[in-house]
C-alpha positions as CSV (number, residue, x, y, z in Angstrom):
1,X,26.6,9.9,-2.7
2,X,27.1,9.2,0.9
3,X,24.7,7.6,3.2
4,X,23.3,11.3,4.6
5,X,22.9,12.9,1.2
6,X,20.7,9.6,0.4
7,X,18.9,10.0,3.7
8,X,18.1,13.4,2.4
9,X,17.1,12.3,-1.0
10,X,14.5,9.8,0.6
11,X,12.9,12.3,2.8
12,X,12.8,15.1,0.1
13,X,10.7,12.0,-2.4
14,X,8.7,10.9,0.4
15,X,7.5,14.6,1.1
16,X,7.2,14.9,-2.9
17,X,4.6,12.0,-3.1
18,X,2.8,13.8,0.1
19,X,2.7,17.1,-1.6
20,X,1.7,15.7,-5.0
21,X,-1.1,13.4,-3.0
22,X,-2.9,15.8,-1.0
23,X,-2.1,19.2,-3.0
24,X,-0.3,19.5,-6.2
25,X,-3.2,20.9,-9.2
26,X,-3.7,17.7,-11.2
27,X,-2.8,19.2,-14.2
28,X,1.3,20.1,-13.0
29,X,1.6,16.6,-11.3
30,X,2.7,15.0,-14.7
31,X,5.0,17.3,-15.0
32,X,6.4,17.3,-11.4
33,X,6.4,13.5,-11.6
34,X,8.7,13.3,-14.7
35,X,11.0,15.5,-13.4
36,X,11.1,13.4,-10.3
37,X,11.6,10.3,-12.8
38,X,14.4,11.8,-14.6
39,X,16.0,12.9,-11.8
40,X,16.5,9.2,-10.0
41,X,17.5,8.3,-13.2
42,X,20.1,10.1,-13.6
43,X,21.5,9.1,-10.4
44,X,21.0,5.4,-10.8
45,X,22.9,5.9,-13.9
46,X,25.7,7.5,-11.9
47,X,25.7,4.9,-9.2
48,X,26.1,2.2,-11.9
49,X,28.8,3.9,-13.8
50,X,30.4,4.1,-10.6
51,X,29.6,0.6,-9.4
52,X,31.0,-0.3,-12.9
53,X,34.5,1.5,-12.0
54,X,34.5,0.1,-8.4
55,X,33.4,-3.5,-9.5
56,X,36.7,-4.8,-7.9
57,X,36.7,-3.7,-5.0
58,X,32.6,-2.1,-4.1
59,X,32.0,-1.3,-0.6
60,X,28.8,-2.1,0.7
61,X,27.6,1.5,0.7
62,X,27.8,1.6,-2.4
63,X,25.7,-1.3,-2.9
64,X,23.1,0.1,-0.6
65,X,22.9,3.3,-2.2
66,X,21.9,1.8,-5.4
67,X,19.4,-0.6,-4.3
68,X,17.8,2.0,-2.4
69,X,18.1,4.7,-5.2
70,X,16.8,2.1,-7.3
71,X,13.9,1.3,-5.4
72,X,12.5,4.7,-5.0
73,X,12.7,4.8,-9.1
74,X,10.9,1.8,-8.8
75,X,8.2,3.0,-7.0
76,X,7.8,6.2,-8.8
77,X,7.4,4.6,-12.1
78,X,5.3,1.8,-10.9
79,X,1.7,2.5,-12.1
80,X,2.5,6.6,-11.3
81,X,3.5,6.6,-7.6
82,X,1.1,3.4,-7.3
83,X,2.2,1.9,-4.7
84,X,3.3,5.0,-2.0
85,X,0.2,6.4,-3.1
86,X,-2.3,3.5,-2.3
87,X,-0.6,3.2,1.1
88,X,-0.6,6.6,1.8
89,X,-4.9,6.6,0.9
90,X,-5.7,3.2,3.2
91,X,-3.5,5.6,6.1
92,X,-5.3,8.6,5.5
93,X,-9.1,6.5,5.4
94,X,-8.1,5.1,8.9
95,X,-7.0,8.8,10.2
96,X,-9.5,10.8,8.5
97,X,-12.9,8.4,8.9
98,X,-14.5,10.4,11.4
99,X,-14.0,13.7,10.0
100,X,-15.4,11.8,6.2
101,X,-18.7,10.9,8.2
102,X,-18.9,14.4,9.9
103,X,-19.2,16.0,6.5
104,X,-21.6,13.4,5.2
105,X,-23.7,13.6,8.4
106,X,-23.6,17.8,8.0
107,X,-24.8,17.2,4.2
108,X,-27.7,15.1,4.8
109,X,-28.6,17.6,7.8
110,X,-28.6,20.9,5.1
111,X,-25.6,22.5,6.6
112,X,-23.2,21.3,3.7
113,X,-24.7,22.0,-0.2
114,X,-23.4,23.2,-3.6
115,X,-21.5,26.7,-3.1
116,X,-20.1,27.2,-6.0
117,X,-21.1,29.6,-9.3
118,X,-19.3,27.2,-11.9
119,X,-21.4,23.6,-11.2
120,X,-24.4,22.7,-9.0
121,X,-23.0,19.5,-7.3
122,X,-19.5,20.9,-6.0
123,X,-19.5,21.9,-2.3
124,X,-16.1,24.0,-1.6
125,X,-14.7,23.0,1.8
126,X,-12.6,25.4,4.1
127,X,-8.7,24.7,2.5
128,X,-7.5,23.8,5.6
129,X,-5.2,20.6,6.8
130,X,-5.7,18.1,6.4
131,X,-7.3,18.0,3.3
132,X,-10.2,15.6,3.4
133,X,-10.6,16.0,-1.1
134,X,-8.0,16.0,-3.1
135,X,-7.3,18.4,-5.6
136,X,-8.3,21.5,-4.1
137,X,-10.8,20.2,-0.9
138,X,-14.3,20.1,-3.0
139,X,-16.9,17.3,-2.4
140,X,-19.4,16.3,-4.4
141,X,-23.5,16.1,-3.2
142,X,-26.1,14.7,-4.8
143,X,-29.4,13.9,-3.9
144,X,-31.7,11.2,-5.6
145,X,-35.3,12.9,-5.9
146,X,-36.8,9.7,-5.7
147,X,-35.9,8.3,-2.5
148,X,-34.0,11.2,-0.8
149,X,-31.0,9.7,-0.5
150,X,-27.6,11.3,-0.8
151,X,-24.8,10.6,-2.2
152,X,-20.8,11.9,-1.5
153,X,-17.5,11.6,-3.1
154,X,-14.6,12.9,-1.8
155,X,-11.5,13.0,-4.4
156,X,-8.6,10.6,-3.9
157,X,-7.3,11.8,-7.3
158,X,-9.2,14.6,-9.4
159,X,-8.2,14.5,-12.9
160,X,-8.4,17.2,-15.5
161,X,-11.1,17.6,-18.3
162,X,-12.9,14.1,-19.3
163,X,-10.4,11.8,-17.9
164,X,-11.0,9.3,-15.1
165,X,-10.8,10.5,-11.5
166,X,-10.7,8.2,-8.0
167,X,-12.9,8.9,-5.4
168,X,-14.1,7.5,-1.7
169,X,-18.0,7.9,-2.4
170,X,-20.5,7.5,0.6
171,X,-23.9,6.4,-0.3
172,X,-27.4,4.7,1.2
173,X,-28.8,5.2,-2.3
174,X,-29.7,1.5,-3.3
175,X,-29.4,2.5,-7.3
176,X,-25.7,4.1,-6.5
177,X,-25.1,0.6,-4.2
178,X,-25.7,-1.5,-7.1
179,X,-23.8,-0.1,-9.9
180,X,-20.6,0.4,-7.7
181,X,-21.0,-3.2,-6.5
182,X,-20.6,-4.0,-10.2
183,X,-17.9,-2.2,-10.4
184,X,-16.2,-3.8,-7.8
185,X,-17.4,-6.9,-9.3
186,X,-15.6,-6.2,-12.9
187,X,-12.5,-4.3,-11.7
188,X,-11.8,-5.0,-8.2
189,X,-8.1,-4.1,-8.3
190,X,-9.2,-0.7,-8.4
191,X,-12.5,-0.7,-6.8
192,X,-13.6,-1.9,-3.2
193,X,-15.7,-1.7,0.1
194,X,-14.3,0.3,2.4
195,X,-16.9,0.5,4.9
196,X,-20.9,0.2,5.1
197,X,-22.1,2.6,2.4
198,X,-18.2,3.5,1.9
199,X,-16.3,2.5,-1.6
200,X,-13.3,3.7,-3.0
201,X,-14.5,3.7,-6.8
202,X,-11.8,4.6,-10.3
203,X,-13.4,6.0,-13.2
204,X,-17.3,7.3,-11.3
């Protein structure tokens, strides 16, 4: 493997995890990610045999090829993309904040509700870049009766059937306030504060 062909494999894995972030259906990304996996190990078993044959005399490209081949496996088994993926979401809070509130401040105004036949909470947004909700660009409203305040998630990761999906919820609703605070509180690695009235909550 030469230095442009691994140039080319870097780029093709970085645009994989962008794909498989903002639009791959949650239930072919397993399937898309093993592939990736076996793939890069496949090479970094050929660049070791190789390094093996060459351990005499290795050039330094050689070297460099399978640290860096080695490093993108890394990442991609690393808690499933963990990693690229968390970076990828802080970049895309800090581009994307203004266009988040926009759709929070059309909700609360009526514009934005539940359009869809198949649940009464899901509000299907435009599909258009970029993608605001993962997972096929659907919020989530709800209003609490009591005190009129809304709440909205945006998907960071939409999971299939019963399993655990991450979202970036906006809320004023005190009740909602206090039980992802507590969430924070028992799991902050994978719960925070983003913003006032902003939290990136696992598992809602």
């Amino acid at each position: 493997m030469k230095h442009k062909k691994l140039k080319i494999l870097i780029i093709v894995w970085i645009f994989l995890i962008l794909i498989n972030y903002y639009y791959m259906p949650y239930f072919i990304l397993p399937l898309v990610w093993l592939l990736n996996v076996l793939v890069l190990l496949v090479i970094v078993l050929i660049q070791m045999i190789k390094i093996f044959k060459e351990r005499k005399n290795i050039s330094r490209q050689r070297i460099v090829i399978f640290i860096s081949v080695s490093l993108i496996t890394f990442f991609s088994f690393y808690k499933f993309y963990g990693i690229p993926n968390l970076f990828i979401e802080k970049l895309d809070w800090i581009i994307l904040k203004e266009k988040r509130k926009d759709i929070v401040s059309d909700v609360k105004k009526g514009i934005l509700k539940s359009n869809v036949s198949w649940n009464n909470v899901v509000c299907e947004l435009p599909f258009e870049f970029p993608v605001v909700s993962n997972g096929g660009n659907d919020i989530w409203i709800s209003k609490n009766k009591t005190n009129q305040k809304y709440t909205v998630k945006f998907w960071v990761f939409r999971n299939f059937f019963d399993s655990p999906s991450t979202y970036l919820i906006y809320t004023e609703d005190d009740q909602n306030i206090k039980y992802y605070n507590e969430k924070i509180k028992n799991d902050p690695e994978r719960n925070w504060k983003i913003d006032n009235n902003w939290y990136r909550i696992f598992g809602d």
